[in-house]
C-alpha positions as CSV (number, residue, x, y, z in Angstrom):
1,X,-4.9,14.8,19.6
2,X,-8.3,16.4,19.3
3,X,-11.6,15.3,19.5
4,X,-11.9,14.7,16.3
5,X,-9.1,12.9,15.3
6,X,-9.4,10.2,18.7
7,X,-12.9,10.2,17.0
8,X,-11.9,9.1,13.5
9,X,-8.9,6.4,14.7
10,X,-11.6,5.2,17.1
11,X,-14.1,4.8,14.0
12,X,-11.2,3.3,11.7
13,X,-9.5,1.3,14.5
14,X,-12.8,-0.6,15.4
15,X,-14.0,-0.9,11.6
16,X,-17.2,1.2,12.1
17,X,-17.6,1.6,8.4
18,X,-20.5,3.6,8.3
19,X,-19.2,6.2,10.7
20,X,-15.9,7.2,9.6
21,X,-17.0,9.2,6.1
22,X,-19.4,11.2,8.0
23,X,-17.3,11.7,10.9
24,X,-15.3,13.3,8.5
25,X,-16.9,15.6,7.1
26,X,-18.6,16.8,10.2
27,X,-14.9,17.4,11.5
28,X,-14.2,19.0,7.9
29,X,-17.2,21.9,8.6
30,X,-15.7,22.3,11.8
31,X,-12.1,23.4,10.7
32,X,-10.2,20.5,11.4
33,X,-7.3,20.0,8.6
34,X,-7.5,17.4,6.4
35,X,-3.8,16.0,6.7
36,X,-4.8,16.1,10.6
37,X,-7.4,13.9,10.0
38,X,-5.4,11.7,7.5
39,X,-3.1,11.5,10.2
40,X,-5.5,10.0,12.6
41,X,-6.6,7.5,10.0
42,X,-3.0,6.1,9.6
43,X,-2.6,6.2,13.4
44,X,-5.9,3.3,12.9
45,X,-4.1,1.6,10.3
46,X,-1.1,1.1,12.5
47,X,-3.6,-0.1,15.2
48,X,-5.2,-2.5,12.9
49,X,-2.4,-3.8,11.8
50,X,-0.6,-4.3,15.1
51,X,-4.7,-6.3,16.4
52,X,-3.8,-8.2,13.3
53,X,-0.2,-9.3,13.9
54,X,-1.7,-10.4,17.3
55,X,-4.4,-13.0,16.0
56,X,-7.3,-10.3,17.6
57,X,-8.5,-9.4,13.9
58,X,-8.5,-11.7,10.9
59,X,-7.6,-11.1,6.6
60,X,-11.6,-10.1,6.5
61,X,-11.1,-7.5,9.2
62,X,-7.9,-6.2,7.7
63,X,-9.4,-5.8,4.1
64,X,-12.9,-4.2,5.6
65,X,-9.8,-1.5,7.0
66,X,-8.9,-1.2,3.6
67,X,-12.0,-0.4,2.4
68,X,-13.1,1.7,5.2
69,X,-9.6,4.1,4.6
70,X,-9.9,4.3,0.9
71,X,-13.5,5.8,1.2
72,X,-12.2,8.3,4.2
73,X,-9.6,8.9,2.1
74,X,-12.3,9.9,-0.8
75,X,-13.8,12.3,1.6
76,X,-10.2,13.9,2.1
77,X,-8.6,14.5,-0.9
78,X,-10.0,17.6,-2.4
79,X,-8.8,18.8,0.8
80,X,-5.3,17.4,0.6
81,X,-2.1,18.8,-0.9
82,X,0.0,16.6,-2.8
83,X,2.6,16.7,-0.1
84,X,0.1,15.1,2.3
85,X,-1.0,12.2,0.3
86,X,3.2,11.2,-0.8
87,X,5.4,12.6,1.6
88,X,7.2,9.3,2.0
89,X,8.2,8.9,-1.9
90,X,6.3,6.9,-5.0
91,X,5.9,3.3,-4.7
92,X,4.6,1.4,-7.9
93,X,2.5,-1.8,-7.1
94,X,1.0,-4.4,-10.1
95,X,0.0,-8.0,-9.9
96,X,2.6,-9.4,-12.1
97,X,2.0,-10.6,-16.1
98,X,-0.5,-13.7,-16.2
99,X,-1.9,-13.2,-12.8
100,X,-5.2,-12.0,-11.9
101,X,-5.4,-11.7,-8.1
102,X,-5.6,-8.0,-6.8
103,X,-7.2,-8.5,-3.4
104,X,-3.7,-8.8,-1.8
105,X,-2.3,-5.9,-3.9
106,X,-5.1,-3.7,-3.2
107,X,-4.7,-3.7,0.6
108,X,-0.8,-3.0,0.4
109,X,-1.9,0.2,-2.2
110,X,-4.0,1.4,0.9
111,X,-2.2,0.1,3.7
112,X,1.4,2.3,1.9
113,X,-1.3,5.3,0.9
114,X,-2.2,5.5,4.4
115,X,1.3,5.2,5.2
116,X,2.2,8.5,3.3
117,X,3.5,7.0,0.3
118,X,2.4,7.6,-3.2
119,X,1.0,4.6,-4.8
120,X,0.8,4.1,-8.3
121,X,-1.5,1.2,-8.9
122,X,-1.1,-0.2,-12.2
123,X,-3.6,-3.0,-12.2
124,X,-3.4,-6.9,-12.4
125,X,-1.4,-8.6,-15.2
126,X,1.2,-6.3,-16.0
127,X,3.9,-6.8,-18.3
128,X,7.6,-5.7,-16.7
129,X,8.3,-3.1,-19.3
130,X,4.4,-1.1,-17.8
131,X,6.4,-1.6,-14.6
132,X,9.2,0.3,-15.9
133,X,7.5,3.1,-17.9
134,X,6.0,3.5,-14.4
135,X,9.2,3.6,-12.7
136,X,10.3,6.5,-15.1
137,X,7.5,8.3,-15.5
138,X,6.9,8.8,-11.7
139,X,10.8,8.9,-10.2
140,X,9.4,5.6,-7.9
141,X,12.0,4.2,-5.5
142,X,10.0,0.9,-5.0
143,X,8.1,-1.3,-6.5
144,X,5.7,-4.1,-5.0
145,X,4.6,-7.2,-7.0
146,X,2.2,-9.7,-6.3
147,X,1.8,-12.9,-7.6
148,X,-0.5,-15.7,-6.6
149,X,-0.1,-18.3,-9.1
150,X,3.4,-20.5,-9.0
151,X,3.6,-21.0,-12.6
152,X,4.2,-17.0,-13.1
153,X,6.6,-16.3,-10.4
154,X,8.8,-15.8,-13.4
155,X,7.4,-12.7,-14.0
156,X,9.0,-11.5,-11.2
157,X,12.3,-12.0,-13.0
158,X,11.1,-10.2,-16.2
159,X,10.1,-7.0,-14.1
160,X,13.6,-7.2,-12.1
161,X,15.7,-7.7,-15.6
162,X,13.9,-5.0,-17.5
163,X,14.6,-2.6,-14.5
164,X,18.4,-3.8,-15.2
165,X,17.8,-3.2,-18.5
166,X,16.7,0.0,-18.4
167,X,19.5,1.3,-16.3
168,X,17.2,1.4,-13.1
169,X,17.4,-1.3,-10.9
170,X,20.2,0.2,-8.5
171,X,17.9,2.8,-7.6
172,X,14.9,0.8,-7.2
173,X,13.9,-2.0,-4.1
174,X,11.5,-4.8,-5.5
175,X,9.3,-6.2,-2.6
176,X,7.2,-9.5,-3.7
177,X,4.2,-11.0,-1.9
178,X,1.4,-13.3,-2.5
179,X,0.7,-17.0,-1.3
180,X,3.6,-19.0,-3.5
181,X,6.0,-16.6,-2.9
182,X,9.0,-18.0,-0.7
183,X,12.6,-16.7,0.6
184,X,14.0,-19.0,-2.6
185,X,11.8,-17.4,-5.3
186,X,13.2,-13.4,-3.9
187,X,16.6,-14.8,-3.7
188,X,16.2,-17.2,-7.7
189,X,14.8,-13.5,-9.4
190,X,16.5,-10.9,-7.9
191,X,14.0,-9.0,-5.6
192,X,15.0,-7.6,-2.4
193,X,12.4,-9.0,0.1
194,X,9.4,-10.7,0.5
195,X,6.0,-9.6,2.5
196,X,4.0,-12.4,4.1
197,X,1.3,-9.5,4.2
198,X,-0.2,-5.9,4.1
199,X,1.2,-5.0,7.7
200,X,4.8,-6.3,6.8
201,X,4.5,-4.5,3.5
202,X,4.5,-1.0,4.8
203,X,7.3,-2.1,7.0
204,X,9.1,-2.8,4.6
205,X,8.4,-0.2,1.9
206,X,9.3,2.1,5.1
207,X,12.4,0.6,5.8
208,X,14.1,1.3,2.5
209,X,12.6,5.0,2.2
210,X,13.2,6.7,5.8
């Protein structure tokens, strides 16, 4: 690995927010490769998630990552090709109808873009059948719901029986996660598997499309 790219997972790895967009484009002028460089970023996102997992960085830390890899990622994209940004396949993400919450949801859109999936980020309360015209229109082979609030879990049954519905389910994994979701509430509507958060996410999402 270059300079450059230690450089950048240093800056991403260690949350030095106002480093890493300029760091970029400095390696940009200098010839680096932009998927190089998105490279390195994920390398950080791996590293941040693995200090999290270990207790050494906290839900604020992991979201300032986030935050710090969509705005290096804002640097990059003119410079990426569409292979780059969603070699690993489409993944569509919503909070789920009558639910509001997005900071969870968010961080699993960033953690999977910097994974090398394509996200398609459909907003907070979604009805199923936005989830499915989503499914269609962009061949996804996953889709992530979040739900916060107990009293809509059952939305997560709605999405899962419209992809039934719509002939679709068999080629798609549902993951669920947010705080009232359980092992009972995957298993009462159908999904496939539950993330307790952001780092597990992309593990899982990874699991089903390797």
């Amino acid at each position: 690995m270059g300079e450059y790219m230690e450089r950048v997972k240093s800056a991403l790895a260690n949350l030095e927010d106002d480093d890493l967009a300029s760091l970029l484009r400095e390696a940009l002028e200098a010839g680096e490769e932009a998927a190089d460089l998105l490279a390195a970023m994920s390398e950080a996102m791996v590293e941040v998630g693995e200090r999290f997992e270990a207790g050494e960085y906290y839900l604020a830390d992991l979201v300032l990552a986030g935050e710090v890899m969509k705005d290096g990622v804002a640097v990059l994209e003119p410079h990426l090709s569409a292979g780059d940004k969603g070699a690993k396949g489409t993944v569509v993400i919503c909070t789920v109808k009558g639910d509001i919450h997005d900071i969870g949801k968010n961080l699993v859109g960033t953690m999977l873009s910097s994974a090398g999936f394509q996200v398609v980020d459909l907003g907070v309360d979604v009805p199923a059948d936005k989830v499915v015209e989503a499914v269609k229109a962009n061949s996804a082979r996953a889709v992530g719901l979040s739900v916060l609030l107990t009293t809509m879990v059952g939305s997560v049954g709605e999405v899962v029986d419209s992809l039934k519905e719509a002939g679709l389910r068999d080629g798609v994994k549902v993951a669920v996660g947010g705080a009232c979701v359980t092992d009972e509430v995957v298993e009462r509507y159908g999904a496939d598997a539950m993330g307790r958060d952001a780092v597990e996410a992309v593990r899982i999402f990874s699991g089903w499309m390797e």
